[in-house]
C-alpha positions as CSV (number, residue, x, y, z in Angstrom):
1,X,-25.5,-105.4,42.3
2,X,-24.0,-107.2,39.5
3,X,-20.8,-106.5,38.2
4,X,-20.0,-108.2,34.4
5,X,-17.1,-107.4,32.8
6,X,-16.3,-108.7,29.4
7,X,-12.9,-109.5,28.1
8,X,-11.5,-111.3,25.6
9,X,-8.7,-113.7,26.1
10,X,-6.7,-115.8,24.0
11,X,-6.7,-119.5,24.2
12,X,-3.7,-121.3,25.9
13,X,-4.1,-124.4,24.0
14,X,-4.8,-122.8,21.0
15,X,-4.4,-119.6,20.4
16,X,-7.8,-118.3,19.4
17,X,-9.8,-115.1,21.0
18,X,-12.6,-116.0,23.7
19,X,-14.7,-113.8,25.0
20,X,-15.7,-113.8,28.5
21,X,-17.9,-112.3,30.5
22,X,-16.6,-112.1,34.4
23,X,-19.4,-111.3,37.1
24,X,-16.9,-110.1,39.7
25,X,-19.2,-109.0,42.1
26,X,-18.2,-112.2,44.5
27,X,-15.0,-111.5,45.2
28,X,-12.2,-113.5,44.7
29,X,-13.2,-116.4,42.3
30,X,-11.7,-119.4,41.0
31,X,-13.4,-121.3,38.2
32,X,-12.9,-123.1,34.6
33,X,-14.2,-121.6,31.4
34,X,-14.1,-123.9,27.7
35,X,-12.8,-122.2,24.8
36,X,-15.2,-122.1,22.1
37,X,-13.0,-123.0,19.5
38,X,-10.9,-126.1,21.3
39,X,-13.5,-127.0,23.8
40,X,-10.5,-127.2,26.4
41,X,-11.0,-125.5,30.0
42,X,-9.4,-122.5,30.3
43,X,-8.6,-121.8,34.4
44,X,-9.4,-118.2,35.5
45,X,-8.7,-116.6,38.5
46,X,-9.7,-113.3,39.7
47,X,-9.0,-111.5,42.6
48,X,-10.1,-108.0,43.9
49,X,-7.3,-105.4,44.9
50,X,-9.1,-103.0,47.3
51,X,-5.7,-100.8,47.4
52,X,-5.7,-100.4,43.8
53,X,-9.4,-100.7,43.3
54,X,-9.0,-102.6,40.3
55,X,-9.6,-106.8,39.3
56,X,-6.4,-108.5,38.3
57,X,-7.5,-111.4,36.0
58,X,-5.5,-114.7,35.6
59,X,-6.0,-117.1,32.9
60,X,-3.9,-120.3,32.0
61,X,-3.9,-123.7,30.8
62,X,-3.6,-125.6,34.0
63,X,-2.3,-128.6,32.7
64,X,1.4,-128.3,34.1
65,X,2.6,-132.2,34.7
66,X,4.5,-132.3,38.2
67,X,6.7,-134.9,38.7
């Protein structure tokens, strides 16, 4: 069974709304969507809480410099 959820999100790099559509039948994923608008990847991670019985969505820029 496939489970799509859509959401919209809003850009890190530049602030416009994305809509996404999450199959989150897999589990816990870890992937990179481009913004429409920019064209820059967006990192998403989504993980399954089987307490809560809900997806907790995570969404970010990923470009964080380390030194």
């Amino acid at each position: 069974m496939i489970n799509v959820k859509s959401r919209t999100v809003i850009c890190p790099h530049c602030g416009h709304h994305t809509h996404l559509d999450l199959d989150v039948s897999n589990g816990d994923q870890d992937y990179y969507e481009e913004c429409t608008n920019c064209c820059q990847e967006i990192h998403i991670k989504t993980h399954f809480d089987e307490v809560k019985r809900a997806i907790d969505i995570a969404f970010d820029a990923d470009d964080e410099q380390f030194y």
